[in-house]
Each structure stands twice: as structure tokens, then as C-alpha cells.
C-alpha positions as CSV (number, residue, x, y, z in Angstrom):
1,X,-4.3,-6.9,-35.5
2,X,-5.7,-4.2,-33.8
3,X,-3.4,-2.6,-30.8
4,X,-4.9,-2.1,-27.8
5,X,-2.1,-2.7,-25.2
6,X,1.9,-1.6,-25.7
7,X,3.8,-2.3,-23.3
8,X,7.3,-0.3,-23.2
9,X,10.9,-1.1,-21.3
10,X,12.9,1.8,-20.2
11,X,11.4,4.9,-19.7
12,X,14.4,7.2,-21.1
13,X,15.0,8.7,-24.3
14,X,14.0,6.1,-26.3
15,X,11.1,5.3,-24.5
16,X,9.9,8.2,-23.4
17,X,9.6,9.1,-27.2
18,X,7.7,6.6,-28.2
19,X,5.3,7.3,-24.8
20,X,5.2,10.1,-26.7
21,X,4.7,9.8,-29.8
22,X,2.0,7.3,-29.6
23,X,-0.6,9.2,-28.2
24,X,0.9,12.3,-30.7
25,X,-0.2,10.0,-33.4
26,X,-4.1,9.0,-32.0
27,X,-2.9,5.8,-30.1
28,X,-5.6,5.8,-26.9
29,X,-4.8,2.0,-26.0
30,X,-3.4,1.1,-22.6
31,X,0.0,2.2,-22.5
32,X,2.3,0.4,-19.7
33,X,5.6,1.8,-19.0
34,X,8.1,-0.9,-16.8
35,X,11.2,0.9,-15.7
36,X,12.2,1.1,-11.5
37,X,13.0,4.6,-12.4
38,X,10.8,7.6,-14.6
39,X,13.9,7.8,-16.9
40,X,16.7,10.2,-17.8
41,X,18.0,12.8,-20.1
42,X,21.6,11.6,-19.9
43,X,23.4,13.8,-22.2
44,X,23.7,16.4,-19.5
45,X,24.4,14.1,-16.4
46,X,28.5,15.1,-17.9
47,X,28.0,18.7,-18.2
48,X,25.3,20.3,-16.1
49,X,24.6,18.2,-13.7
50,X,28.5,17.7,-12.9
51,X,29.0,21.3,-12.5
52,X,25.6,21.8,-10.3
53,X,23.8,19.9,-8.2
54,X,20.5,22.2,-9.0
55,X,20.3,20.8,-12.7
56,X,19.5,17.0,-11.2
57,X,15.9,17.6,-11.2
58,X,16.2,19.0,-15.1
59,X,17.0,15.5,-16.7
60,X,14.4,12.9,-14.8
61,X,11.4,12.3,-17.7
62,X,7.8,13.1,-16.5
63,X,5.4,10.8,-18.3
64,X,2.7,11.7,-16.3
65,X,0.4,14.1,-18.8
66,X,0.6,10.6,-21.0
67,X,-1.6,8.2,-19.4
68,X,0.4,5.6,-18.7
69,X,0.5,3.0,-15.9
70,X,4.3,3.1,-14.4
71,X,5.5,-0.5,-13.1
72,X,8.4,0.2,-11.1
73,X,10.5,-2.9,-11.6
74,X,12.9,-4.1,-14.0
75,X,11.7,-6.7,-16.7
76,X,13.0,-9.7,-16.3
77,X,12.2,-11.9,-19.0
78,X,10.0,-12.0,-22.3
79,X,7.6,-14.8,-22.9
80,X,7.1,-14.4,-26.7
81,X,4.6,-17.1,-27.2
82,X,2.5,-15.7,-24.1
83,X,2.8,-12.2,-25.4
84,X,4.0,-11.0,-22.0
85,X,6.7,-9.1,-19.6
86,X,7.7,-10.3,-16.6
87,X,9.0,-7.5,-13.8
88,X,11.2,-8.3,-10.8
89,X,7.9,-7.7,-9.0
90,X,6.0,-10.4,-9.8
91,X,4.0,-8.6,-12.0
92,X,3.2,-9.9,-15.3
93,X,2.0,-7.8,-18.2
94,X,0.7,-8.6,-21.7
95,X,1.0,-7.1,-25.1
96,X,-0.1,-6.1,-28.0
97,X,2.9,-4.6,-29.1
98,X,6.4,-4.3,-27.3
99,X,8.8,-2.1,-27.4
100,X,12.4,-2.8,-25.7
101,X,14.4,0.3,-24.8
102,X,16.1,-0.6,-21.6
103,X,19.3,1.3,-22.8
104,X,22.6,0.6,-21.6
105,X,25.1,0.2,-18.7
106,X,28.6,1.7,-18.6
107,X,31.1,-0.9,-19.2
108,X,33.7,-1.0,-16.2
109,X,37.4,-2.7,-16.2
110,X,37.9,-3.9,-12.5
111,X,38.4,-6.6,-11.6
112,X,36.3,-9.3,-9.7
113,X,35.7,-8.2,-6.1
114,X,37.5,-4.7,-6.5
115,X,35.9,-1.4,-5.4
116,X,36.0,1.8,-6.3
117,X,35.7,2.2,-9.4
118,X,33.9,5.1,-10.6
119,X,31.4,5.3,-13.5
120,X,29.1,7.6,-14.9
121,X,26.1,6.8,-16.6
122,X,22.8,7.5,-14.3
123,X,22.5,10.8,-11.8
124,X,23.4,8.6,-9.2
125,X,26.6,8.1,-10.8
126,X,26.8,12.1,-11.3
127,X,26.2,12.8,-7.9
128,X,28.8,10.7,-6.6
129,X,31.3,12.2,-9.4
130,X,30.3,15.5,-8.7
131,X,31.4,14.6,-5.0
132,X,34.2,13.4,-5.4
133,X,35.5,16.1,-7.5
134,X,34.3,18.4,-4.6
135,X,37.1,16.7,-2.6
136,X,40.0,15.9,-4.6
137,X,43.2,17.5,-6.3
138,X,43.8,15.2,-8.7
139,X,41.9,13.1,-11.1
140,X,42.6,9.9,-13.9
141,X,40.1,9.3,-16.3
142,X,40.2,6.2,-18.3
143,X,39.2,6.6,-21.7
144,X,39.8,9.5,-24.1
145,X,36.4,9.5,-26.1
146,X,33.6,11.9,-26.0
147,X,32.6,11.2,-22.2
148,X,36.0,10.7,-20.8
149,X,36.5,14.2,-22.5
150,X,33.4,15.8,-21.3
151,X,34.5,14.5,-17.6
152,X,38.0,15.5,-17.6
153,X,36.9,19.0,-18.7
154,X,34.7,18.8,-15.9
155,X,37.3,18.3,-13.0
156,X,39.9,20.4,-14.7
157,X,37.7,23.4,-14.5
158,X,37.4,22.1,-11.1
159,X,41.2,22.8,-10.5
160,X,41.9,19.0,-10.2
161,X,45.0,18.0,-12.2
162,X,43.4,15.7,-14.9
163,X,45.3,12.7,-16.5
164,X,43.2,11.1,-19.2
165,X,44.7,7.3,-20.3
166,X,44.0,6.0,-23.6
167,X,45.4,3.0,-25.7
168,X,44.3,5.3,-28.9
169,X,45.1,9.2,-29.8
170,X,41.9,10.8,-27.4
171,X,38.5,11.1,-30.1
172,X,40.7,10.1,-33.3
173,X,38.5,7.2,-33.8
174,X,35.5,9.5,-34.4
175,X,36.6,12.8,-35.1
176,X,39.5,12.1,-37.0
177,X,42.9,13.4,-36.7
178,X,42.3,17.0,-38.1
179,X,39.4,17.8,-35.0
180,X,41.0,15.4,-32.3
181,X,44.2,17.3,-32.5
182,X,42.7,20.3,-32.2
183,X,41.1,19.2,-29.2
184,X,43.3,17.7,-27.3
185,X,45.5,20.9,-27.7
186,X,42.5,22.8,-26.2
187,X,42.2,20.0,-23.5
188,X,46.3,20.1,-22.7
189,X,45.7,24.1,-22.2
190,X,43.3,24.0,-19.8
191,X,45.5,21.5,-17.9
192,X,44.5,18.2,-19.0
193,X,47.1,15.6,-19.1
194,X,47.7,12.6,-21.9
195,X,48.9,9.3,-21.8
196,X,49.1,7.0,-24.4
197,X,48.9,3.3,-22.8
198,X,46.3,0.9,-21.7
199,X,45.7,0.9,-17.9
200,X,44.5,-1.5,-15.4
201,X,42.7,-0.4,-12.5
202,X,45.5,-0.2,-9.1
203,X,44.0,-1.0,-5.4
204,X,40.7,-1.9,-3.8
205,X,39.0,0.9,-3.1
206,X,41.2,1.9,-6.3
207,X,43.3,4.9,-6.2
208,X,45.4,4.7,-9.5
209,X,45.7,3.1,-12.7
210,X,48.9,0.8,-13.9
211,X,50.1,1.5,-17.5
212,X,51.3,-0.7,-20.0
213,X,54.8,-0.2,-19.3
214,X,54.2,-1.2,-15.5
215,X,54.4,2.9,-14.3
216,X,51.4,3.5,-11.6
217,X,49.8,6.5,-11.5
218,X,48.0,7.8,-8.7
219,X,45.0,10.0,-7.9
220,X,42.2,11.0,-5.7
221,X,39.6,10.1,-8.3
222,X,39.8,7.4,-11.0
223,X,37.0,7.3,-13.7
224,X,36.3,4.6,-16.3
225,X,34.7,6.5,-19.5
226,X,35.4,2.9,-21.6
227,X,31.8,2.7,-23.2
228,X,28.9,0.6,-22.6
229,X,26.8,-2.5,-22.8
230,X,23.5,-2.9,-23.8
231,X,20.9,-4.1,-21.1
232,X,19.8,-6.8,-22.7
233,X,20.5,-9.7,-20.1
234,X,16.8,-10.3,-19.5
235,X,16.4,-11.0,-23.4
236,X,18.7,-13.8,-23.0
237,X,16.5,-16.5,-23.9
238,X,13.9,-14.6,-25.4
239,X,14.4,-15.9,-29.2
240,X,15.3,-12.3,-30.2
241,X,18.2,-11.6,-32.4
242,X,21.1,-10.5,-29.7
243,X,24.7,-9.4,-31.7
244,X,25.7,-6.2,-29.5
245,X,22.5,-5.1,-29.0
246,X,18.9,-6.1,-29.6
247,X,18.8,-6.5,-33.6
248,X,16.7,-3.8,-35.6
249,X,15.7,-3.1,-39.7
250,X,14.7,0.4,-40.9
251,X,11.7,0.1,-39.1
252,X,13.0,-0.5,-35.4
253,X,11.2,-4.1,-36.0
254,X,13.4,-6.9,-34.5
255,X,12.6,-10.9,-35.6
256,X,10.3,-11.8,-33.0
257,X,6.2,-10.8,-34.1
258,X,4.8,-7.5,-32.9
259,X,8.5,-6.2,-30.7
260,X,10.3,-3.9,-31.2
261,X,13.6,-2.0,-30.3
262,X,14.8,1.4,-30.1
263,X,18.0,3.5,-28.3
264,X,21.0,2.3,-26.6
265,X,20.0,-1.0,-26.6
266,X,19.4,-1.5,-30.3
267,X,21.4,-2.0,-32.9
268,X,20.8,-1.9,-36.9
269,X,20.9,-4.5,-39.4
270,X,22.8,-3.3,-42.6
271,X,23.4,-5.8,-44.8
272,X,25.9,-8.3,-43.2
273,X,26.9,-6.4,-40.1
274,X,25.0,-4.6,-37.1
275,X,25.2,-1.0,-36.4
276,X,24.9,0.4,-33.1
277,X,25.2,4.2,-32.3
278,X,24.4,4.9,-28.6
279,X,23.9,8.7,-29.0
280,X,20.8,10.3,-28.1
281,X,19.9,11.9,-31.8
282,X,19.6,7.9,-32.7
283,X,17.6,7.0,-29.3
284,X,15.2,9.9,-30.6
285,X,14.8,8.7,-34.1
286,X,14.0,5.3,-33.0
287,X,11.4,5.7,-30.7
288,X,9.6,7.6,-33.5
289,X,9.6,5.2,-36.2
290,X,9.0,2.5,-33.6
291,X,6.2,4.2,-32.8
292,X,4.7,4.5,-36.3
293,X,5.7,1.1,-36.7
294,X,3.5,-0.3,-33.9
295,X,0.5,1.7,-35.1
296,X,1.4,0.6,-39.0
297,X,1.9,3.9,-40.0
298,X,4.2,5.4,-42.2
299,X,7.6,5.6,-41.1
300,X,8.5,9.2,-41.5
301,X,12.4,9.4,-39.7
302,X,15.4,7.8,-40.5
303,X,16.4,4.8,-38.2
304,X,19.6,6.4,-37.6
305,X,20.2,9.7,-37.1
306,X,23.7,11.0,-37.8
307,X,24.0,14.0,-35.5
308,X,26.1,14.1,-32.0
309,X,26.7,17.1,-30.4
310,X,29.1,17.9,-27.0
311,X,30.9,20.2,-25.3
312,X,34.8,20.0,-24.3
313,X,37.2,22.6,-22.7
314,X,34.9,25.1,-23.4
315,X,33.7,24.9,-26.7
316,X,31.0,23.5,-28.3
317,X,31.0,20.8,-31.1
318,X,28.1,20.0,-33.5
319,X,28.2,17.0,-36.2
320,X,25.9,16.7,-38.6
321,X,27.0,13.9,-41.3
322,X,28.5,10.2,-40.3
323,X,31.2,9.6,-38.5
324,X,34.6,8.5,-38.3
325,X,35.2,12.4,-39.8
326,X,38.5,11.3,-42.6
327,X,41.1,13.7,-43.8
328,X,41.2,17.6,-44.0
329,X,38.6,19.8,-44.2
330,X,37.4,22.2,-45.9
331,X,36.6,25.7,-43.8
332,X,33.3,27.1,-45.2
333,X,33.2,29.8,-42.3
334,X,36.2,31.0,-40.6
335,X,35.6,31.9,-37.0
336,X,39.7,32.0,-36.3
337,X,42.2,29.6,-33.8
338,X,40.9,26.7,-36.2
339,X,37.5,27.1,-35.0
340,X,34.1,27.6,-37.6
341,X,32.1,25.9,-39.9
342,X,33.4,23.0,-41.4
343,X,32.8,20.6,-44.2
344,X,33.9,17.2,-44.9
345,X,33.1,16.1,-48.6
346,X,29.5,16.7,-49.1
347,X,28.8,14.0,-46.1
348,X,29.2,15.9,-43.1
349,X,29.8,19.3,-42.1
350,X,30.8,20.4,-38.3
351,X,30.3,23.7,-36.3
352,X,33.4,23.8,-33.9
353,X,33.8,26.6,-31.4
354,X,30.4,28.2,-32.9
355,X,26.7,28.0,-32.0
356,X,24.7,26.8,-34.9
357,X,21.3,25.5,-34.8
358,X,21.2,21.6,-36.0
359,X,18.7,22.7,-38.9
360,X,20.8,25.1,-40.3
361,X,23.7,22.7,-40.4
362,X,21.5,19.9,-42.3
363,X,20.5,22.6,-44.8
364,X,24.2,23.5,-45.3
365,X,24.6,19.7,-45.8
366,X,21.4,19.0,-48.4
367,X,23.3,22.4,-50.2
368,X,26.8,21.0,-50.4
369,X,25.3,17.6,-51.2
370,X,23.0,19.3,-54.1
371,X,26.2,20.6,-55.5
372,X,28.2,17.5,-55.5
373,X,25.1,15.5,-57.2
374,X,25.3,18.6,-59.7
């Protein structure tokens, strides 16, 4: 079938890569973008755009050099058999090819009909953060992974007195115990605060968090960083394979003819189980070889990417290689205070507290990888 119409969902990352990348590779069809918004750059709605206002403008996607025709609505549904979209407008549009990256929302833990609670995950979100910060002395953030540690570092730095809550030892799940502990020591010297307990959100507006134990804990600002959901809602009764995510193979294809998946709102298919990574190296990959897929090309990228990068109490953090990171590794540059280039196995290797570029730390890994295969 020849494509002459592709009609995209979510004009972020994912999407606006494989806006992208289809008129890279020749595509001159219609191209029809439905999103209410342009899109985002998230990664730095926690860094940047927390610490300034002036970097707000920096993360919205312009699409506009691509020729495409913007609906500004949200889809609403997916009639497979018709081919088509249908937008909270009214508006119905048809394809050719479809590609769903409507991304994600952040999970929150209030409860039914209680206020307050603060997320972040659009620049909405970071300006209101960013405000409140502005007016408070104290802050509790719930969740001790990479956002809730990229936000804590945020309003310690601030000069808030930061208390991050956690069920789990803060990033052990994915950095392992050797990184994580070095982290958190970082974190507790710039004055951020642990607590190992559940929480449930305290008061409506709330102002405090209740701990296992039954202690309360009170502050001026209380921030959930407990992960998020794909938006898939309006794929509901689509037919399409739903398990955490919209279901993808190696080629972003999903089980429905002709539609496609990519980003935050896709998972992978490996054998028995689904994989989903919601970082924006993966939302990248995917809208390329969803884009070659579409135009029956070659898919040239891996599905998933395993790179993450952030930032937290100062010092930057670069993985190339799979995570959960397991056990002790080995220091292949030392840059002192436990920071340097590091390697674990010949599967991933990690610049912590140095600047490396990202292709210099996959040749280190291809190297170390060559030698272990010799």
C-alpha cells in the first residue's frame, strides 16, 4: 500500500521525531499532527526550567518547517476498521498509517476529591513548582527515583529544607546500591532529608504526608515524583494490544494493520513479558524506526535505547548499558570522591561526576564488550 496520509498522536519527543524523520527520509504525503499542545522537551522541565522561568520557551517543539497540519485537540478514539481518529473537536481524520505517541501522565496518590497535590510532568506543572518553591521553606517530595531526585535538588538549592519519602532506598532499584549510595550521601550534604516509609498524602489542599508508622510530616510544598501512566484511555476499545502501555515488536509495529507506537506510551514485546522504558533516549529511537517502518524501510535503530542521563546535587550522571546497575564496579577512570568513569561487566559503563559525550561512552562499551567476547 502506498502511504499518502500519516496521521500522528502527540506531538513530543516521540512524535515530533517521527514528524521528523519522515520527511528526512522522502515522505511528501499529508502529514497530520493531533495534539492540543505543539509538544515538549520534558527532560528539562526538572532542571532548567525549575531554576528559570526564561528556559520555558526552550522545551515547546516547533513543527512548523515540516508541513504539517496541527489539529489542536486530543484524540479520542480509534476506529480501526474506518482507518480514522477522532479529536475532541469533532474532527475526524483518516489514515494511511498511524502512529500513537500520546506519552504519559504522572501518576498521583490522593485521594478522591483531595487538592493540592503537586505533580510535575508538563511546563504547566513547572511553573507552578517553580512558584511554589519561590514561596516556601520547606519542601516533601514523595518518591526517591530519578525525578523526585532531580526536584529535591531543585528546592534544596533553593534553601528549602527538603524531605524525600520513599518505601525503597532512594534510586537503588536502578542504579544499584554502589551509585545510589553515593548519591544520596551527595543529596544528604546539600541538605536533603531521607525517610524510609510509605506516605499518604495529609489535608485538602494537602500540606504533609502521613508515614507508615502514623508520624505526619509537614511542609509548605508536597510533591508526588511516584511515576506515570501511559495515555492510552482513548485506545480503550480500540482492539489494540493494551498491558502498561500500547504493545510494540522491534519494529514499533503494534497488532492492529498499518499503527504504530512509539515513546512513553509504548511498551515492548520480549518474549513473554512487555517492556516499557519512559526515558527520552527510548522515545527517540522509537519514533525513528516507526518512521522507517511506516515507509517500509529498513529499520536502522534499536527499539530500545539503553541510555538515561540526569543531573542530581550537582553532578552529572550518564548511563550507557541496561539498567538495574548490579554489584561493584570497576573504576576505569578515576576522577576522585568516588566520582569517574565506570564500568559494570562489559554491559554498561557510567560517567558519574564527569562530562562525557554519549558516543564516547558507547565506544568505551563496544571496547570493553570486544574484550570480553575475546
Amino acid at each position: 500500500m502506498t502511504v499518502r496520509t500519516v496521521v500522528v498522536v502527540g506531538g513530543s519527543t516521540a512524535g515530533a521525531t517521527v514528524l521528523r524523520d519522515l520527511r528526512a527520509r522522502g515522505y511528501e504525503g499529508r502529514l497530520t499532527l493531533v495534539d492540543p499542545e505543539r509538544g515538549t522537551n520534558r527532560p528539562p522541565l526538572s532542571k532548567a526550567v525549575l531554576a528559570d522561568a526564561g528556559h520555558e520557551a526552550t522545551v515547546r517543539m516547533d513543527h512548523s518547517s515540516l508541513d504539517v497540519e496541527h489539529v489542536q485537540a486530543s484524540a479520542t478514539r480509534l476506529d480501526h476498521e474506518a482507518r480514522t481518529v477522532i479529536a475532541s473537536d469533532g474532527s475526524e481524520h483518516r489514515f494511511d498509517a498511524l502512529v500513537v505517541a500520546t506519552g504519559s501522565r504522572a501518576r498521583r496518590i490522593a485521594e478522591a476529591g483531595q487538592t493540592g497535590e503537586i505533580v510535575l510532568r508538563t511546563v504547566e506543572d513547572a511553573r507552578h513548582l517553580r512558584e511554589r518553591i519561590a514561596d516556601a521553606s520547606s519542601a516533601i517530595v514523595v518518591g526517591g527515583g530519578f525525578l523526585g531526585l532531580e526536584v529535591a535538588t531543585a528546592a534544596a538549592k533553593a534553601g528549602l529544607a527538603v524531605t524525600v519519602v520513599d518505601v525503597d532506598p532512594p534510586l537503588q532499584r536502578l542504579l544499584g546500591e554502589h551509585l545510589a549510595a553515593s548519591i544520596c550521601e551527595r543529596a544528604a550534604a546539600l541538605g536533603i532529608a531521607f525517610r524510609r516509609s510509605g506516605a499518604a498524602l495529609v489535608g485538602g489542599p494537602v500540606r504533609g504526608v502521613r508515614l507508615d508508622d502514623g508520624e505526619e510530616i509537614m511542609a509548605d510544598a508536597v510533591v508526588s515524583c511516584v511515576g506515570d501512566e501511559p495515555a492510552t484511555d482513548w485506545l480503550r476499545d480500540s482492539g489494540l494490544e493494551l498491558e502498561q502501555g500500547v504493545v510494540i515488536d522491534d519494529h514499533a509495529r503494534t497488532n492492529l494493520a498499518d499503527v504504530y507506537a512509539a515513546g512513553d506510551a509504548a511498551v515492548v514485546r520480549v518474549g513473554d513479558t512487555v517492556v516499557r522504558g519512559p526515558f527520552w533516549a527510548n522515545a527517540v529511537t522509537q519514533g525513528r524506526v516507526a518512521a522507517a517502518s511506516v515507509l517500509g524501510l529498513p529499520v536502522d535503530a534499536p527499539v530500545v535505547d539503553h541510555y538515561f542521563w540526569t543531573e542530581i546535587a550537582g553532578l552529572p550522571l550518564k548511563v550507557v548499558g541496561p539498567l538495574p546497575l548490579e554489584g561493584e564496579p570497576r573504576v576505569l577512570e578515576d576522577a576522585g570522591e568516588g566520582t569517574g568513569l565506570l564500568a559494570w561487566g562489559s554491559s554498561a559503563v557510567v560517567a558519574y561526576g564527569i562530562r562525557r559525550s554519549v558516543p564516547r561512552l558507547r565506544a568505551v562499551l563496544r571496547e570493553l564488550s570486544e574484550r570480553g567476547a575475546g
